[in-house]
Predicted model as a PDB file, atoms N, CA, C, CB and O in Angstrom, pLDDT in the B-factor column:
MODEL        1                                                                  
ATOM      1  N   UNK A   1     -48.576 -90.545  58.969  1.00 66.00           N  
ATOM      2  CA  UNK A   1     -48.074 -89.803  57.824  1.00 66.00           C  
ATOM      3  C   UNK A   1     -47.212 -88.627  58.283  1.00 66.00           C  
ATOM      4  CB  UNK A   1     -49.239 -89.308  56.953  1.00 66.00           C  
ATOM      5  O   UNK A   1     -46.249 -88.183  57.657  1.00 66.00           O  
ATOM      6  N   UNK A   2     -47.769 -88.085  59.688  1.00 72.00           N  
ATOM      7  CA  UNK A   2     -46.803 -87.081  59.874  1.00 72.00           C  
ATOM      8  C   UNK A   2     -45.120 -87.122  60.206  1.00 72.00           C  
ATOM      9  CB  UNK A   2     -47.363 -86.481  60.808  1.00 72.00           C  
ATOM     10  O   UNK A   2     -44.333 -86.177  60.162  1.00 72.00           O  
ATOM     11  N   UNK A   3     -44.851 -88.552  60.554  1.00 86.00           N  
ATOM     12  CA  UNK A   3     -43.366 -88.738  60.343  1.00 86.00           C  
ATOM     13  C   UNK A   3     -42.685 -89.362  58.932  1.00 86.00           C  
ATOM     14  CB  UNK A   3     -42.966 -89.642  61.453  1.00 86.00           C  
ATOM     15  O   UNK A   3     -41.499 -89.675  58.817  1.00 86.00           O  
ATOM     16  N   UNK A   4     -43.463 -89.443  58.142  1.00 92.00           N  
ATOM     17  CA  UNK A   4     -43.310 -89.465  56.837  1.00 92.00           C  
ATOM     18  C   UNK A   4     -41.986 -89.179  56.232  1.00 92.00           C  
ATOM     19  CB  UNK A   4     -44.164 -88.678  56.380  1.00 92.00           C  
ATOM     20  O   UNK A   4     -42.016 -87.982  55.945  1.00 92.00           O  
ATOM     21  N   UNK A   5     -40.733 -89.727  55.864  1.00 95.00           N  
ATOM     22  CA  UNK A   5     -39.351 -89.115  55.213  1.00 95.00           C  
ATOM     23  C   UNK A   5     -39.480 -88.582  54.170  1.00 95.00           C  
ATOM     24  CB  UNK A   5     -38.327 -89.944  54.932  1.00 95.00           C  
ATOM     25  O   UNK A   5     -38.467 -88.082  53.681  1.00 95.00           O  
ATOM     26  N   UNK A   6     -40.920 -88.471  53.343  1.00 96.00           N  
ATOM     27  CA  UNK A   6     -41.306 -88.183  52.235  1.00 96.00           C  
ATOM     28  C   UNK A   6     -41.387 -86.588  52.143  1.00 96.00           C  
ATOM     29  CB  UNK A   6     -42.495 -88.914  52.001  1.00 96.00           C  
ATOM     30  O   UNK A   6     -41.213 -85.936  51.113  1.00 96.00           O  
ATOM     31  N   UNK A   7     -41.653 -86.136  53.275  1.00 96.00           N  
ATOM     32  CA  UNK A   7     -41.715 -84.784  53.784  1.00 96.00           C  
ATOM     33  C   UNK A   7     -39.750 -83.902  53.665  1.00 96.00           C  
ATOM     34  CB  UNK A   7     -42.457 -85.072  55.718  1.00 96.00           C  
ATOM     35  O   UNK A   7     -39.475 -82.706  53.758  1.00 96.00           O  
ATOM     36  N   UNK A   8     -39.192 -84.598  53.534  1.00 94.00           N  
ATOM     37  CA  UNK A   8     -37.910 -84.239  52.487  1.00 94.00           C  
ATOM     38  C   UNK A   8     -37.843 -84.259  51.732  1.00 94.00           C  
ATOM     39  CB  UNK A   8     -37.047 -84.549  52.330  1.00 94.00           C  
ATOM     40  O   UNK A   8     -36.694 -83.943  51.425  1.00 94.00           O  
ATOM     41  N   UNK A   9     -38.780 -84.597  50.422  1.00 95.00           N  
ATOM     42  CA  UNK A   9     -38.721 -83.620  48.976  1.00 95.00           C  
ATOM     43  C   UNK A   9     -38.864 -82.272  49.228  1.00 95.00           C  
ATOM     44  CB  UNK A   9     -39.889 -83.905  47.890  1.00 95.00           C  
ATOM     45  O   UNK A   9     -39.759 -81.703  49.853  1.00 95.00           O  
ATOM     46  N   UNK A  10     -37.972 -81.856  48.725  1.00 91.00           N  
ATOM     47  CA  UNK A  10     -38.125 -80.210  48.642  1.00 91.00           C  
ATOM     48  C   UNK A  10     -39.381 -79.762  47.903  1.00 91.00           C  
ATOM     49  CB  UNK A  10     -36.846 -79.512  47.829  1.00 91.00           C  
ATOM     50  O   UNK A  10     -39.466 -79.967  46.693  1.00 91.00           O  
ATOM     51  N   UNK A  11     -40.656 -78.976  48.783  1.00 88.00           N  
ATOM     52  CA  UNK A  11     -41.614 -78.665  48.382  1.00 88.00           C  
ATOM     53  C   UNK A  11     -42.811 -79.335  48.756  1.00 88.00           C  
ATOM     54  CB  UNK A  11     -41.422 -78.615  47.362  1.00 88.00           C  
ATOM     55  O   UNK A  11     -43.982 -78.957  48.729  1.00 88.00           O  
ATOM     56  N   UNK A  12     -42.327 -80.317  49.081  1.00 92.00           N  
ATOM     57  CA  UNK A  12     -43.534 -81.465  49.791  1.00 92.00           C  
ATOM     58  C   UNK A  12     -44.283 -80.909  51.355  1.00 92.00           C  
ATOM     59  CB  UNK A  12     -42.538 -83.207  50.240  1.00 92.00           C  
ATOM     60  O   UNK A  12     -43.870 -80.568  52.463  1.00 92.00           O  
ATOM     61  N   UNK A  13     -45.317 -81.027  50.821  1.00 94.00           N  
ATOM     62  CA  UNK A  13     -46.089 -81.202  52.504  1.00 94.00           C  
ATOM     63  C   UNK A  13     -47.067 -82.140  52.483  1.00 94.00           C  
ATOM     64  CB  UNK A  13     -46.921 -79.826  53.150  1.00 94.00           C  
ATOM     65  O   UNK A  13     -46.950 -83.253  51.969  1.00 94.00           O  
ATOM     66  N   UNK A  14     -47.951 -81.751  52.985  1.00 95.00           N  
ATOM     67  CA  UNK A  14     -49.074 -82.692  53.582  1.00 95.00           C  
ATOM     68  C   UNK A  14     -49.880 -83.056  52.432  1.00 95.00           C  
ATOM     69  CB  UNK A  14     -50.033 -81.996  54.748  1.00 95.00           C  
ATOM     70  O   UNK A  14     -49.960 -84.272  52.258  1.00 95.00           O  
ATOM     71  N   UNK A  15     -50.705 -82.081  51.324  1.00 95.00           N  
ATOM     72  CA  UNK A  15     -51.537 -82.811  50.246  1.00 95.00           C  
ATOM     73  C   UNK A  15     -50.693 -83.885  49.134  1.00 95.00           C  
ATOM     74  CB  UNK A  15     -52.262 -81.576  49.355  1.00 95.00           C  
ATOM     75  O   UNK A  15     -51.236 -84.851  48.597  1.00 95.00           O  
ATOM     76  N   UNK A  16     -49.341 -83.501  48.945  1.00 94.00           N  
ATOM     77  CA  UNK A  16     -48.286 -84.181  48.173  1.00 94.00           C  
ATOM     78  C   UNK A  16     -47.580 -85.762  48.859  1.00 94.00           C  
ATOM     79  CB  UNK A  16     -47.085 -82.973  48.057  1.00 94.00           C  
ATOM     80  O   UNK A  16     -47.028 -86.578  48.121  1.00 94.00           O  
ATOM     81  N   UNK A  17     -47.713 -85.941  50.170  1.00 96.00           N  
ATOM     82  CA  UNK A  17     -47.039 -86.683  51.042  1.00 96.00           C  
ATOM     83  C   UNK A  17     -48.442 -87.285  50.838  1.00 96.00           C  
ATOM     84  CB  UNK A  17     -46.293 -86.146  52.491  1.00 96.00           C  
ATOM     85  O   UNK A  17     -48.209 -88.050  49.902  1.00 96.00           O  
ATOM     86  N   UNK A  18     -49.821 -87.434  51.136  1.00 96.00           N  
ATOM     87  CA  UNK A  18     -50.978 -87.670  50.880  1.00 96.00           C  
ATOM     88  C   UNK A  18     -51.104 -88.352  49.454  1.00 96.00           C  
ATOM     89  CB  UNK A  18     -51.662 -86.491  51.064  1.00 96.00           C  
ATOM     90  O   UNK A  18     -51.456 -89.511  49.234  1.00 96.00           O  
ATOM     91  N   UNK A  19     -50.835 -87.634  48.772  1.00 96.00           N  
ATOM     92  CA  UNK A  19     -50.943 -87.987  47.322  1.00 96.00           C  
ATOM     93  C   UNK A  19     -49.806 -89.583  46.973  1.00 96.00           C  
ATOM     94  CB  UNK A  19     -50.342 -86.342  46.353  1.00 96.00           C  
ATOM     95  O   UNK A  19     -50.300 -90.559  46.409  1.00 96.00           O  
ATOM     96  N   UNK A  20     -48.600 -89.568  47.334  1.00 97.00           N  
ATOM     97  CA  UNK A  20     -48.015 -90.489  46.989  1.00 97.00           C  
ATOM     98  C   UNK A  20     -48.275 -90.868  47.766  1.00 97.00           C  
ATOM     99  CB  UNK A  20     -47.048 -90.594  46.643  1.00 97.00           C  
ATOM    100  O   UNK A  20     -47.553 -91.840  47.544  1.00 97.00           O  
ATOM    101  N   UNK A  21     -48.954 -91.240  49.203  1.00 97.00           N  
ATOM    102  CA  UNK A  21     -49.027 -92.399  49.903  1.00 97.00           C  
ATOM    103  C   UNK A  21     -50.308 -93.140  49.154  1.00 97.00           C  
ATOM    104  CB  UNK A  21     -49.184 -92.102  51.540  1.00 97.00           C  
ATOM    105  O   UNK A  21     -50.358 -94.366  49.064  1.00 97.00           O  
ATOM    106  N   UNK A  22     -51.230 -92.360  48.681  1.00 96.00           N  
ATOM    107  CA  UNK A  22     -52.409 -92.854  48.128  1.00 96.00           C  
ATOM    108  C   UNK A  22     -51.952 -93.997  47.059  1.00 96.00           C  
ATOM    109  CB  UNK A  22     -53.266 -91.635  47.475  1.00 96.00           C  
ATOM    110  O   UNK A  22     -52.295 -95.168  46.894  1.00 96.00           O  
ATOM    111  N   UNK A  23     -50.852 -92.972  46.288  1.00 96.00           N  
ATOM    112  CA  UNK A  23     -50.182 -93.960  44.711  1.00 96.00           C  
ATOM    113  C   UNK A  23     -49.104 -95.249  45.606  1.00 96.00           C  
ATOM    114  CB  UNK A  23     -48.684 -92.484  43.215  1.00 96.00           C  
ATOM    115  O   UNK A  23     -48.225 -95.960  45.120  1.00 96.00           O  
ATOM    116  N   UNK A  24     -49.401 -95.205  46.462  1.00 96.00           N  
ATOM    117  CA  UNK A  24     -48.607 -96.833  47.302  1.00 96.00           C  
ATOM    118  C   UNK A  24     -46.972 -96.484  47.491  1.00 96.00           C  
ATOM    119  CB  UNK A  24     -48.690 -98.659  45.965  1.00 96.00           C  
ATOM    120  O   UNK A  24     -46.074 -97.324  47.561  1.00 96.00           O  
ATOM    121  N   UNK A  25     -46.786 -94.657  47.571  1.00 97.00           N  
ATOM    122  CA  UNK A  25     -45.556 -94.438  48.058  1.00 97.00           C  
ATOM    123  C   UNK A  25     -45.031 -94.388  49.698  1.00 97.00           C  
ATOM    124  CB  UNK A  25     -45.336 -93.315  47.478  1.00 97.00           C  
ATOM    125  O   UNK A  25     -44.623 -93.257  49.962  1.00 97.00           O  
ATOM    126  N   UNK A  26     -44.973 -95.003  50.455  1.00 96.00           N  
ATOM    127  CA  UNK A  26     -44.915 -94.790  51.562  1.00 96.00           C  
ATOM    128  C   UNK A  26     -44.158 -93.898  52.132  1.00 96.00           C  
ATOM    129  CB  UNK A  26     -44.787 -95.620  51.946  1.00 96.00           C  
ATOM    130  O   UNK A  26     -44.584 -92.995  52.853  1.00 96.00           O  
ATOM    131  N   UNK A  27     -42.540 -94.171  51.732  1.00 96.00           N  
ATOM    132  CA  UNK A  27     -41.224 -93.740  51.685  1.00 96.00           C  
ATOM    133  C   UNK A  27     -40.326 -93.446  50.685  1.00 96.00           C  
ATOM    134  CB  UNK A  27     -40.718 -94.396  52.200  1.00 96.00           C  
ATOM    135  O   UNK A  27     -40.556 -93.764  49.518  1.00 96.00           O  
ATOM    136  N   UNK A  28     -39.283 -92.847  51.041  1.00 97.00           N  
ATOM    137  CA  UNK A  28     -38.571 -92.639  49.753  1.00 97.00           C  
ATOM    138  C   UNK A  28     -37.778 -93.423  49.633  1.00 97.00           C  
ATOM    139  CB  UNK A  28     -37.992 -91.551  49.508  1.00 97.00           C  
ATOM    140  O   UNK A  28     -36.755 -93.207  48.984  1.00 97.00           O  
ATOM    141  N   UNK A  29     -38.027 -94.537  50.219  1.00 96.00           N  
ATOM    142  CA  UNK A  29     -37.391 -95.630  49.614  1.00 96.00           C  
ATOM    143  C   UNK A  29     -38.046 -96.292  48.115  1.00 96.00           C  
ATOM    144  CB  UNK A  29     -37.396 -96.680  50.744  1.00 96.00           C  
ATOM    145  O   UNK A  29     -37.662 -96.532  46.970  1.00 96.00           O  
ATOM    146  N   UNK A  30     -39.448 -96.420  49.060  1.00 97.00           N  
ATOM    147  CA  UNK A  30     -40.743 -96.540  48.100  1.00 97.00           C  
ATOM    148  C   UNK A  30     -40.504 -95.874  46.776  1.00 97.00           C  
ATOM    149  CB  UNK A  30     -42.072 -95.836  48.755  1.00 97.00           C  
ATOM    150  O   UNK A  30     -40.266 -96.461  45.720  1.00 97.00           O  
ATOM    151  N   UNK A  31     -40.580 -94.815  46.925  1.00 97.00           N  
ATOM    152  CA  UNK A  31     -39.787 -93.677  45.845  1.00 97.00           C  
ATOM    153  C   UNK A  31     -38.844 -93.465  45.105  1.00 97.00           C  
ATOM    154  CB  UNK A  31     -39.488 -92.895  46.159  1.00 97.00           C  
ATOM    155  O   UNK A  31     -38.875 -92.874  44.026  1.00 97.00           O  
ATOM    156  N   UNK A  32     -37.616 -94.104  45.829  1.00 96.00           N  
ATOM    157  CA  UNK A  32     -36.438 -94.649  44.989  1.00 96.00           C  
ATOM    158  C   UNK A  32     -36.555 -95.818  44.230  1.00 96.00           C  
ATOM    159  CB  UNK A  32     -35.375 -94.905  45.763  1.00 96.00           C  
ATOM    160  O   UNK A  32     -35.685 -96.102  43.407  1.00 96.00           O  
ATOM    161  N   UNK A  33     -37.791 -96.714  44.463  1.00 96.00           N  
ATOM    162  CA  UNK A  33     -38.003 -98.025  43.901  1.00 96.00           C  
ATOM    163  C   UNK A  33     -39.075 -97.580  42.463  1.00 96.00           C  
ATOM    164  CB  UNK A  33     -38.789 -99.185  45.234  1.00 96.00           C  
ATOM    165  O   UNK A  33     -39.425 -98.270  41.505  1.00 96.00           O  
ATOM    166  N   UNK A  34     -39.367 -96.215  42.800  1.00 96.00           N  
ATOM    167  CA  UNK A  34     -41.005 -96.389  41.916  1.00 96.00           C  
ATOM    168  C   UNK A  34     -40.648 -96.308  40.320  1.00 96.00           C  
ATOM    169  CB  UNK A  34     -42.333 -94.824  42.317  1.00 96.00           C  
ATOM    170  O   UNK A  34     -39.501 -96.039  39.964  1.00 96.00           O  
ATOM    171  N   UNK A  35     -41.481 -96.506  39.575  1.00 96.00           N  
ATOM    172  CA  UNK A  35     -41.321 -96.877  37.875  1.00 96.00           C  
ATOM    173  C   UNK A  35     -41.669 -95.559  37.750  1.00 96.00           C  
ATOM    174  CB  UNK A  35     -42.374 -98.156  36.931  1.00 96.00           C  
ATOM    175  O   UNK A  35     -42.867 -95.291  37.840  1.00 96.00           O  
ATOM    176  N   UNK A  36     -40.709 -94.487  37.520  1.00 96.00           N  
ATOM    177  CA  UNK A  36     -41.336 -93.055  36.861  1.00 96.00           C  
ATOM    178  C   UNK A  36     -42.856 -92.617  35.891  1.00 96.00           C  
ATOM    179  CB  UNK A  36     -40.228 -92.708  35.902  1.00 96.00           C  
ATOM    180  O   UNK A  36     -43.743 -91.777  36.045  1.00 96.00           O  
ATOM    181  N   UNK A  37     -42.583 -93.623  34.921  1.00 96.00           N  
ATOM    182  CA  UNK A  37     -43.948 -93.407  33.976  1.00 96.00           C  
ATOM    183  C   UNK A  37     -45.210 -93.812  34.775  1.00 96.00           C  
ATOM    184  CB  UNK A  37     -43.918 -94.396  32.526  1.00 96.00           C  
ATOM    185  O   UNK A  37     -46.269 -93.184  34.803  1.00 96.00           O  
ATOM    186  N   UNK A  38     -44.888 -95.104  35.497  1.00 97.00           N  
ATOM    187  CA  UNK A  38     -46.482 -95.553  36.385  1.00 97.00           C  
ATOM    188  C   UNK A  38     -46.411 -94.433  37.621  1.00 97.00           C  
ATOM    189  CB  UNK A  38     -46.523 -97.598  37.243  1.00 97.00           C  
ATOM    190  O   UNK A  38     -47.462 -93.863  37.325  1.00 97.00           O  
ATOM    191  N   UNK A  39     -46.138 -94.017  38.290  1.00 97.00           N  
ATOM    192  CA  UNK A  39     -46.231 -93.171  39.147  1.00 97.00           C  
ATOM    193  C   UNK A  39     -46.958 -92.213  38.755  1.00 97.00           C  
ATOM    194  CB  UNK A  39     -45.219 -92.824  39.540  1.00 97.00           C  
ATOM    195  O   UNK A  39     -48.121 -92.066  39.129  1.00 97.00           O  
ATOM    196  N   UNK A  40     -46.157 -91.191  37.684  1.00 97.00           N  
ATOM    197  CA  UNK A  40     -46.749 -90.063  36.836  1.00 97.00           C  
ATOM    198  C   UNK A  40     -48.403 -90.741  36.352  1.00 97.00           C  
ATOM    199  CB  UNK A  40     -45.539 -89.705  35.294  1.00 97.00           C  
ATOM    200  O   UNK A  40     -49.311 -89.909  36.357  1.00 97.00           O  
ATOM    201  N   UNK A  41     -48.634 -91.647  36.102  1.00 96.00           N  
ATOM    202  CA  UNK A  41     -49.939 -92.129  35.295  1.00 96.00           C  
ATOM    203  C   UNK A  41     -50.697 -91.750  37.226  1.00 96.00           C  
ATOM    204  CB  UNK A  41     -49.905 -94.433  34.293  1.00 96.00           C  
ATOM    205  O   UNK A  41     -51.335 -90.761  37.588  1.00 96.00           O  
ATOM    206  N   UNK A  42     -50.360 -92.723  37.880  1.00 96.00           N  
ATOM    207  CA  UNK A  42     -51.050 -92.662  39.572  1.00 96.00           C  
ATOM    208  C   UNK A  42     -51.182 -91.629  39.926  1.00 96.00           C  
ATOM    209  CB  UNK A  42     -50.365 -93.198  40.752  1.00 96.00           C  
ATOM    210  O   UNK A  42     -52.164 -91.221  40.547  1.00 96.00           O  
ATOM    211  N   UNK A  43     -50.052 -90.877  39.550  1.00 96.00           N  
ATOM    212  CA  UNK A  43     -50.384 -89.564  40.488  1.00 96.00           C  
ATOM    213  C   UNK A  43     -51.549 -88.467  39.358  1.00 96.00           C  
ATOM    214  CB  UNK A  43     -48.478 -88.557  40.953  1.00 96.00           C  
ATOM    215  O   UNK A  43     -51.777 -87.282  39.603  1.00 96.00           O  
ATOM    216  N   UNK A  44     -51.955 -89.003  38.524  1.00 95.00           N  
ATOM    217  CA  UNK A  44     -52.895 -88.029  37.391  1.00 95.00           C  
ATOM    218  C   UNK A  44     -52.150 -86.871  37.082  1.00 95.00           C  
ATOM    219  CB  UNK A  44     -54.422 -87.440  37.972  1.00 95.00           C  
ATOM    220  O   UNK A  44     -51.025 -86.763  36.593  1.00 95.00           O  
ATOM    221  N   UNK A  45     -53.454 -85.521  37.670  1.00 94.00           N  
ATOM    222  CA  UNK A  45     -53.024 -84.545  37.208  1.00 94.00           C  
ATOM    223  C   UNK A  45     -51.453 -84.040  38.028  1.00 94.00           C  
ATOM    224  CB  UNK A  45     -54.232 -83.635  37.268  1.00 94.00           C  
ATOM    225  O   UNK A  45     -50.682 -83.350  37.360  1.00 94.00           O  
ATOM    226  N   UNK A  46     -51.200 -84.289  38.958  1.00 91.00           N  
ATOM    227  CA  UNK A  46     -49.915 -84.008  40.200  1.00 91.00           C  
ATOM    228  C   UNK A  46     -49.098 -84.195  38.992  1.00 91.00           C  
ATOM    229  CB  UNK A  46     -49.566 -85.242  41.832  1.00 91.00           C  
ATOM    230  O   UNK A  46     -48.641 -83.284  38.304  1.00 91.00           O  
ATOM    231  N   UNK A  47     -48.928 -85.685  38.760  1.00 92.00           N  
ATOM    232  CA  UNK A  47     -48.191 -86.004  38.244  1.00 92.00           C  
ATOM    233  C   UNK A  47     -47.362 -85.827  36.316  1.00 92.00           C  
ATOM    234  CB  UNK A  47     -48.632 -86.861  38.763  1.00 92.00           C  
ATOM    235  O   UNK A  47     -46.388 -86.113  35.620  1.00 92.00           O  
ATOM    236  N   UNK A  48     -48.480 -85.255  36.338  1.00 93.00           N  
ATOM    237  CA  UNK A  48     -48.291 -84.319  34.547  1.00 93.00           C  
ATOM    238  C   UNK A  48     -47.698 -82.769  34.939  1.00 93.00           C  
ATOM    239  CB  UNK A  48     -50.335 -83.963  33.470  1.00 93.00           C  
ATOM    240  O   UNK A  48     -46.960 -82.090  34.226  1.00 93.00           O  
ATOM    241  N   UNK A  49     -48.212 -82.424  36.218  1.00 93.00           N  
ATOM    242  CA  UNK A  49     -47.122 -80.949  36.398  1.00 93.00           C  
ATOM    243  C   UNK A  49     -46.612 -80.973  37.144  1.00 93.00           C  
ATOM    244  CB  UNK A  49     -47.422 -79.677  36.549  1.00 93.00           C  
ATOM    245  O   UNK A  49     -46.462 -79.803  37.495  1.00 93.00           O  
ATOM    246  N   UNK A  50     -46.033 -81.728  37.911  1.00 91.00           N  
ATOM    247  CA  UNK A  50     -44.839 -82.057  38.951  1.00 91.00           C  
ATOM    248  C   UNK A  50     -43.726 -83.145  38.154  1.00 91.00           C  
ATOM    249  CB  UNK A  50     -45.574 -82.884  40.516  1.00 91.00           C  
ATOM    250  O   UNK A  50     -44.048 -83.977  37.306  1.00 91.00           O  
ATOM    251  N   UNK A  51     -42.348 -82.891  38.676  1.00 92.00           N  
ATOM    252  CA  UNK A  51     -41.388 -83.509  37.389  1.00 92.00           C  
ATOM    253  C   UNK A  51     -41.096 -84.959  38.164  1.00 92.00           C  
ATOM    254  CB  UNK A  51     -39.634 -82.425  36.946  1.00 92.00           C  
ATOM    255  O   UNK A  51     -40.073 -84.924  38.847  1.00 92.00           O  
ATOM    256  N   UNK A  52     -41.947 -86.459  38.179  1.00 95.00           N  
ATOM    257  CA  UNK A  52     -41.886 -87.207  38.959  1.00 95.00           C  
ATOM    258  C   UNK A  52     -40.317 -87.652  39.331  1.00 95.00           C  
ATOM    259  CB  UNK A  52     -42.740 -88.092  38.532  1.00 95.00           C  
ATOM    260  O   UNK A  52     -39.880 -87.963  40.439  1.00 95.00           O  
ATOM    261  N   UNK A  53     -39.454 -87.568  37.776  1.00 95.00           N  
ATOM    262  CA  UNK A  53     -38.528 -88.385  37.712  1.00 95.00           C  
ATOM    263  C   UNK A  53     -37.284 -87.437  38.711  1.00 95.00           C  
ATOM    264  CB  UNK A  53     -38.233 -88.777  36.030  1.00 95.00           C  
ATOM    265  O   UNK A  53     -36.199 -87.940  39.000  1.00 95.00           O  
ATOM    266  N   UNK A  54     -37.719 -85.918  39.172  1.00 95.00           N  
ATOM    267  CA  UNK A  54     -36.606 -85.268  40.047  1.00 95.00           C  
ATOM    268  C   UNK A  54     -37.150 -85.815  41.313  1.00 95.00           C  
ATOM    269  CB  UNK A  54     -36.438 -83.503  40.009  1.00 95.00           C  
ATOM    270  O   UNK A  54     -36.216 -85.935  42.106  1.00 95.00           O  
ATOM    271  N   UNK A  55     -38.174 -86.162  41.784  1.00 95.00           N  
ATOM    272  CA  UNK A  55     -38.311 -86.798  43.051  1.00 95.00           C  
ATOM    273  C   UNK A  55     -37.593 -88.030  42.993  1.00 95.00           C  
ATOM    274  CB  UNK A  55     -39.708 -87.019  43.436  1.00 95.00           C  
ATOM    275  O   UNK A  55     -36.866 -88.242  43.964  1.00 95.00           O  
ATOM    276  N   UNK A  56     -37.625 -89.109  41.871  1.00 96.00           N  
ATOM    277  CA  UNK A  56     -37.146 -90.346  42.346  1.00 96.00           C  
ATOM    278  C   UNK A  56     -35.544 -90.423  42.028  1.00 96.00           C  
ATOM    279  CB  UNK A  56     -37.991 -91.538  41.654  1.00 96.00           C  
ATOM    280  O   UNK A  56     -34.976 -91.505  42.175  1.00 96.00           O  
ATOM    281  N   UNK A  57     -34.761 -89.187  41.560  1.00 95.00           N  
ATOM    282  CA  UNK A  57     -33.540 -89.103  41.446  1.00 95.00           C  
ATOM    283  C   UNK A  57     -33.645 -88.472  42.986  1.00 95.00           C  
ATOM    284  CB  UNK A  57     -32.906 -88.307  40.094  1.00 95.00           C  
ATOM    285  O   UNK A  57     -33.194 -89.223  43.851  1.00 95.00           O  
ATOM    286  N   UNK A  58     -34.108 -87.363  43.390  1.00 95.00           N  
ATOM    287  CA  UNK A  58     -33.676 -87.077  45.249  1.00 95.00           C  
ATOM    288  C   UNK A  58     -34.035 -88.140  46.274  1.00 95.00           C  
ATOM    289  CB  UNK A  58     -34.560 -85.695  45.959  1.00 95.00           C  
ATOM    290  O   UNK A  58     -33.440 -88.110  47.351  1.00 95.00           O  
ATOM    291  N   UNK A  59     -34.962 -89.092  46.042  1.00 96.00           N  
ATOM    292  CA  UNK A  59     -35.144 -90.338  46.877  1.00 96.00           C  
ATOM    293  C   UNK A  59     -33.828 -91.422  46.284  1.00 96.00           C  
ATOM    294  CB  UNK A  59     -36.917 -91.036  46.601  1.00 96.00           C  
ATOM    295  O   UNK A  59     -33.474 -92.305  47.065  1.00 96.00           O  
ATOM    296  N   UNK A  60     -33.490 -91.378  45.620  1.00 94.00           N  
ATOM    297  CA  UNK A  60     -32.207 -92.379  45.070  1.00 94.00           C  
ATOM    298  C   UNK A  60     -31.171 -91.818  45.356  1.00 94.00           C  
ATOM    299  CB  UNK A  60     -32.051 -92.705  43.580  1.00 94.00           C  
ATOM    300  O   UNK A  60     -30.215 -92.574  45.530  1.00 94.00           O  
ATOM    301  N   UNK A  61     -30.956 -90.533  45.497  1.00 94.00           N  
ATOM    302  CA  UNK A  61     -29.734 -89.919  46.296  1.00 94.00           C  
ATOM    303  C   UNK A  61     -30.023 -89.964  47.771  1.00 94.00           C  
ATOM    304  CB  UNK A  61     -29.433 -88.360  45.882  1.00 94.00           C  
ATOM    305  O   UNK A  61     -29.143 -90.500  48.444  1.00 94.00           O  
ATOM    306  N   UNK A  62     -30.768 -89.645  48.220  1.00 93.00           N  
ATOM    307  CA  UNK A  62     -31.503 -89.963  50.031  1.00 93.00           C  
ATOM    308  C   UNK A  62     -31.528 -91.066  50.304  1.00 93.00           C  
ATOM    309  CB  UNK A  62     -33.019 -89.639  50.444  1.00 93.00           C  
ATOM    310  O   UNK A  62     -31.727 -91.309  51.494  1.00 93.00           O  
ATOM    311  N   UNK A  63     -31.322 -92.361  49.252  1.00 91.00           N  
ATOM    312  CA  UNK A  63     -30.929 -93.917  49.788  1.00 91.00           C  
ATOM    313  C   UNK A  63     -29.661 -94.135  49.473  1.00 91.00           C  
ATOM    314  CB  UNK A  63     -31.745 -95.150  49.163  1.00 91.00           C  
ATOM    315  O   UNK A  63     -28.811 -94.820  50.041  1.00 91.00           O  
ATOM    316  N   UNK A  64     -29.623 -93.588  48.663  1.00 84.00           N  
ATOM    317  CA  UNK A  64     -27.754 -94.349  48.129  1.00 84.00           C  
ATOM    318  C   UNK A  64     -28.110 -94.971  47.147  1.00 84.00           C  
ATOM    319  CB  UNK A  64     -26.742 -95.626  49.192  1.00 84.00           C  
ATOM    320  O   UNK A  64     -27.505 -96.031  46.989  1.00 84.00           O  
ATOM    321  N   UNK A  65     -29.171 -94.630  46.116  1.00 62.00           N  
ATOM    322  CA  UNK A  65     -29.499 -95.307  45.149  1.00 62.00           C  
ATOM    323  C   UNK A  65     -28.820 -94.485  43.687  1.00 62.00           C  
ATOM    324  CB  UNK A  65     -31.093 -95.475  45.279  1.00 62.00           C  
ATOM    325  O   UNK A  65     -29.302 -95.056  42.709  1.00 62.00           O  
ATOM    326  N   UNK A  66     -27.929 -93.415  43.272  1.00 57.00           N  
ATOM    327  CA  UNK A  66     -28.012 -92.921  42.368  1.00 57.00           C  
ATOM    328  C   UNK A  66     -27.908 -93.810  40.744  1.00 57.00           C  
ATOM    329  CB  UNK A  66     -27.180 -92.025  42.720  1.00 57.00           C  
ATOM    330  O   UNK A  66     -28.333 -93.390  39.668  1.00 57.00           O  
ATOM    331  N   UNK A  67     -27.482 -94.614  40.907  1.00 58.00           N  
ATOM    332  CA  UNK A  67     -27.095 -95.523  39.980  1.00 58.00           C  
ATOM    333  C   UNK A  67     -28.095 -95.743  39.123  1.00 58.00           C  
ATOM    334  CB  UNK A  67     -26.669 -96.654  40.495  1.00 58.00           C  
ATOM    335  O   UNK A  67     -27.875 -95.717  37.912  1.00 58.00           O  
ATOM    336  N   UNK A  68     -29.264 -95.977  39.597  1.00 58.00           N  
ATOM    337  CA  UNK A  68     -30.544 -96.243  38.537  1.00 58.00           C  
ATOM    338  C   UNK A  68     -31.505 -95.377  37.877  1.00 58.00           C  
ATOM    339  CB  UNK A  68     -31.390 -96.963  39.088  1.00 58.00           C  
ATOM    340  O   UNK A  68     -32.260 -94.682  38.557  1.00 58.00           O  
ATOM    341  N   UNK A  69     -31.540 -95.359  36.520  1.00 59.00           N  
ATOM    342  CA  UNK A  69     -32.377 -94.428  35.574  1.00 59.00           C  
ATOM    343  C   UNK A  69     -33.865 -94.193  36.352  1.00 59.00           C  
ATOM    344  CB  UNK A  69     -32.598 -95.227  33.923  1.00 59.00           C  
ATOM    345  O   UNK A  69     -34.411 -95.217  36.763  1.00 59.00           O  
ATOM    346  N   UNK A  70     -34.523 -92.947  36.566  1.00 58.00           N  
ATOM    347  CA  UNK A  70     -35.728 -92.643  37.013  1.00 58.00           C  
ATOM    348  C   UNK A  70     -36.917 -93.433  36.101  1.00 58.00           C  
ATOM    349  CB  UNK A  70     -35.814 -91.093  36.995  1.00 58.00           C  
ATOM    350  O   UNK A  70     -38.108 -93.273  36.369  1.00 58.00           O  
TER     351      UNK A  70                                                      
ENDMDL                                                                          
END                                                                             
């Protein structure tokens, strides 16, 4: 986990990088792929006060993904 690319969300460390690996995020690729609403449901409470859908717009810009709705 500690080489984790996930650790480039701005704000991310170790309990958050933890947290989406738990919800089956590995990478931000993973991340650029994930369904905003199911994520937010996985990630529980994280995910009701953290804004899921600005992570998977900065993992979709960090792949070359901008094109697709969060």
């Amino acid at each position: 986990m500690a080489d984790s690319d996930l650790f480039a969300l701005p704000g991310a460390g170790v309990g958050l990088v933890w947290m989406l690996n738990t919800a089956g995020v590995r990478s931000l690729r993973d991340l650029a792929d994930a369904d905003g609403p199911q994520l937010t449901r996985d990630l529980g409470l994280i995910g009701q006060i953290m804004d899921v859908g600005d992570w998977i717009v900065f993992a979709r810009k960090a792949c070359e993904r901008p094109d697709v709705a969060p």
